[in-house]
Phi, psi and omega in degrees: 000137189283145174298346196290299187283334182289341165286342184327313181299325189272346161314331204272319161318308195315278197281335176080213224256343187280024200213039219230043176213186177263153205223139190267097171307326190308326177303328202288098177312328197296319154283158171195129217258138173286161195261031133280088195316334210256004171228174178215170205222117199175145187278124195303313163339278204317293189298335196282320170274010114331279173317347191133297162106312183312004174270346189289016176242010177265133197270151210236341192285333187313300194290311156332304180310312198266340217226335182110340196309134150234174195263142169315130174326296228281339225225002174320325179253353177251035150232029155199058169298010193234002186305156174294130177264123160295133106000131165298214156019154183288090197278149157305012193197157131266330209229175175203124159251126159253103223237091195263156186248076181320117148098021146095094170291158176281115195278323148284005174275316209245323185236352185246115170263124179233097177306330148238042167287297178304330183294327177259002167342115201090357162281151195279096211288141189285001181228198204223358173281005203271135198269104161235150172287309180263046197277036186243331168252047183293135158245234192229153138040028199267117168273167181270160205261347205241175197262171194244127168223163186273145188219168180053174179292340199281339181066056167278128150267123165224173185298145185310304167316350199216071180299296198284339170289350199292341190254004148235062171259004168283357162259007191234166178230102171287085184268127196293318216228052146313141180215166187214189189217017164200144184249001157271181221291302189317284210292325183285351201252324177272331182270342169310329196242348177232001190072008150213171175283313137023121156308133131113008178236169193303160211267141211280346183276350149309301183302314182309314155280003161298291149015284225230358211023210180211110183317338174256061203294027178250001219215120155309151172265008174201118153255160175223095174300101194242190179296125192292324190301333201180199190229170193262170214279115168135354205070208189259359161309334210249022148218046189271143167281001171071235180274358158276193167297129208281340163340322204248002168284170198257147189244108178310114156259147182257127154294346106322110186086204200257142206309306179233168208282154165080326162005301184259155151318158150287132180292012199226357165287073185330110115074273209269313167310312169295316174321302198307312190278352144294277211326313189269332165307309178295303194296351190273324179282330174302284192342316198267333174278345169291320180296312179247068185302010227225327180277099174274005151313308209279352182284337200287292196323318208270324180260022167308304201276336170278303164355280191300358186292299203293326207288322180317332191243321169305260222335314169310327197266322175287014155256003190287126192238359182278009186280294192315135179299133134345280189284013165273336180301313218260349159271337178276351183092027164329282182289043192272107168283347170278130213268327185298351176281336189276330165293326183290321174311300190306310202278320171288319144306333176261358174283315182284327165332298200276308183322302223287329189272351176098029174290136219263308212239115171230141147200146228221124185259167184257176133298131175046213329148358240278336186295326184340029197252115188290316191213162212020046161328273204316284162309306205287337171308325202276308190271356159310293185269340144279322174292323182265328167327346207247314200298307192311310182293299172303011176247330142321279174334297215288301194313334197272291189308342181248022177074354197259002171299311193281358190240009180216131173270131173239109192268128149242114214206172164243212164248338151207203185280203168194156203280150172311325189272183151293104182266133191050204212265345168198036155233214180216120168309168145307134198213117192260351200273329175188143160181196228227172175176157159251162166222163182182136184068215200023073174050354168301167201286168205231109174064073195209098196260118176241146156091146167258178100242183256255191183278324164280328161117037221231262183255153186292109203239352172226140181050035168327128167262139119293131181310335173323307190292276169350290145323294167293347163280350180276303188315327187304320172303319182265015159120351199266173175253103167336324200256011191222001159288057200268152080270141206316098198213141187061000183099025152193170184310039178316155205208151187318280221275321185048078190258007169275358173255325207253003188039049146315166163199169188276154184238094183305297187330327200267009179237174192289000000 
């Protein structure tokens, strides 16, 4: 089709009544045509506020698709900076669900059971290493209210609160003797997810799809299921691709409504208009991306926008939970009367959904803080854990019984612990020195308790994980080397883990 005629519509928009005619672009003040006839030349700024701005949410690969556009030779990798990637290794995993527990679950309530932490309960803690964050409400001793019993053939003890996890724990690798470098909220939240306290540099589920891309280009390759009430405490930094191409940054779905905003046509947008108005949107970007390789916003932008083209007719079906069996509903807690489980329940089914459709990366936030407890520690655990427990443990269960386990990693973590003592009168500080996590399929070990702390449930006293560490055995899992996944940042290689400062290393004990 001559470029002349695919524009003929949006000139007429453009340009106003005068222009209610078939129109010689060459003629047109608003353009000025390059001494190539099949290209053109225009400040891209100019034109998109010209137009309106509604064209800048339209997906341009669709149209391509539907008309023959190819794409320019030159530009192969840097408009599909998302193609499937070999792996350094045979890996034991493609996908990852992360089940982050926003502001630091209590570890001895829930996965350390420490006795004598109860025996001396109300006593004054016996040493002088202790770290407090709040220390004007520093107490004594606080034991947990809840009983501990042994589950599975492997005999993992966990808490009266975690019914469903307790039935998978022959599928999970517990790890006990976690550590971290920082005990506020911000700093401990950037090194869980990007391997430092640093603002601004990328997120290890970027790297990952940096790594490996992704087979399913119809689909984002890292979503983020976050709380319909809200977003969690740092924001979307805690799925920023940083300093990587932002293509790889993580992409928000609504549990709720329609997943994402904009998504569809305006039902009131013919057919042949929306063609016409891709069609020229694409030649405006290539062009302005030819000029400028190097802005990998407008390379993001551009393939943001052929996504939501594929995404129309995908997404709806990978979301579809009215597909899903009555007893599939009914094992994640759908029919939950409580309503925040039936919602965590909804969010944990569309994570195994999009895994299942081939998505690389999920992960599903709380609103603000909520594990935070500064103060009824005790109550806020009982709904804390009827909201997540049941959704969690069935999203495993669901992941074995459908073959997807052994190839999906499921992390469920915080960003650190909480202290033996008492802050005020019944609640528990921070704590960076030790605390817990599961893991569970992508080749981690199976009814697998690694690591101790100390008698109080305080510090990590056998077998330490560093969150360091922790990264690089997951990249390890999904096939990657921590130390040779690098890219070029500041006038050197950087890497997720940066183990010439932190001596990461892979924790062999925890994969199979």
């Amino acid at each position: 089709m001559p470029l002349e005629s695919l524009l003929q519509p949006v000139l007429r928009v453009i340009c106003g009544q005068s222009c209610q005619r078939e129109y010689d672009m060459r003629q047109c003040p608003r353009f000025t045509m390059s001494r190539n006839p099949n290209e053109f030349e225009m400040n891209r700024r100019s034109f998109l506020g010209l137009a309106g701005g509604g064209l800048g949410s339209l997906a341009l690969a669709h149209l391509r698709e539907l008309e023959g556009f190819a794409l320019p030779a030159n530009l192969g990798n840097a408009v599909n900076p998302l193609a499937p990637k070999t792996p350094h290794f045979a890996p034991r995993a493609k996908a990852v669900i992360c089940l982050f527990q926003n502001g630091g679950p209590s570890q001895m309530d829930l996965f350390d059971p420490k006795p004598e932490l109860n025996k001396r309960a109300g006593q004054d803690y016996p040493r002088n290493d202790l770290e407090i964050h709040f220390d004007k409400q520093a107490g004594k001793l606080l034991q947990s209210p809840f009983k501990f019993s042994k589950s599975g053939q492997s005999g993992t003890e966990l808490s009266e609160l975690l019914p469903h996890t307790a039935a998978i724990t022959d599928q999970m690798t517990l790890v006990r003797s976690m550590t971290t470098d920082s005990v506020d909220h911000e700093s401990a939240l950037r090194i869980i997810h990007s391997g430092k306290f640093q603002a601004g540099r990328p997120t290890w589920g970027s790297w990952v799809l940096y790594g490996l891309g992704t087979e399913r280009q119809e689909l984002p390759a890292y979503v983020v299921l976050a709380d319909p009430g809200g977003l969690p405490i740092d924001g979307i930094r805690n799925w920023s691709s940083g300093w990587l191409p932002a293509i790889y940054q993580g992409t928000q779905i609504r549990s709720s409504g329609s997943p994402m905003f904009n998504l569809a046509t305006p039902s009131d947008v013919p057919a042949g208009a929306r063609a016409n108005q891709l069609s020229l949107l694409e030649k405006l970007n290539r062009a302005h991306l030819r000029e400028h390789p190097e802005n990998t916003e407008l390379q993001a932008r551009i393939n943001n926008y052929e996504l939501a083209a594929r995404m129309q007719t995908s997404v709806t079906d990978a979301l579809d939970l009215g597909l899903e069996s009555e007893e599939t509903r009914k094992l994640y807690g759908l029919d939950h009367a409580h309503k925040a489980t039936a919602n965590y329940a909804k969010r944990c089914l569309m994570a195994r959904r999009l895994v299942e459709k081939g998505v690389r990366f999920v992960q599903i936030y709380l609103q603000g803080q909520p594990w935070d407890t500064h103060d009824k520690n005790a109550e806020k655990l009982k709904d804390l854990c009827l909201m997540t427990d049941q959704p969690s443990a069935a999203l495993v269960m669901d992941l074995k019984r459908r073959g997807l386990l052994d190839s999906t990693i499921v992390i469920w973590s915080g960003e650190f612990g909480r202290l033996p003592i008492s802050q005020g009168k019944d609640g528990r500080d921070h704590n960076r020195h030790g605390f817990s996590l599961w893991l569970a399929g992508g080749g981690f070990k199976q009814g697998y308790v690694h690591g101790t702390t100390d008698d109080f449930g305080y510090k990590a006293a056998q077998d330490p994980v560093r969150v360091y560490d922790l990264h690089a055995t997951l990249l390890r899992a999904l096939g990657l080397d921590h130390n040779r996944l690098t890219y070029p940042h500041e006038g050197r290689d950087d890497t997720l883990t940066d183990s010439v400062v932190t001596n990461a290393r892979v924790v062999p004990e925890l994969l199979v």
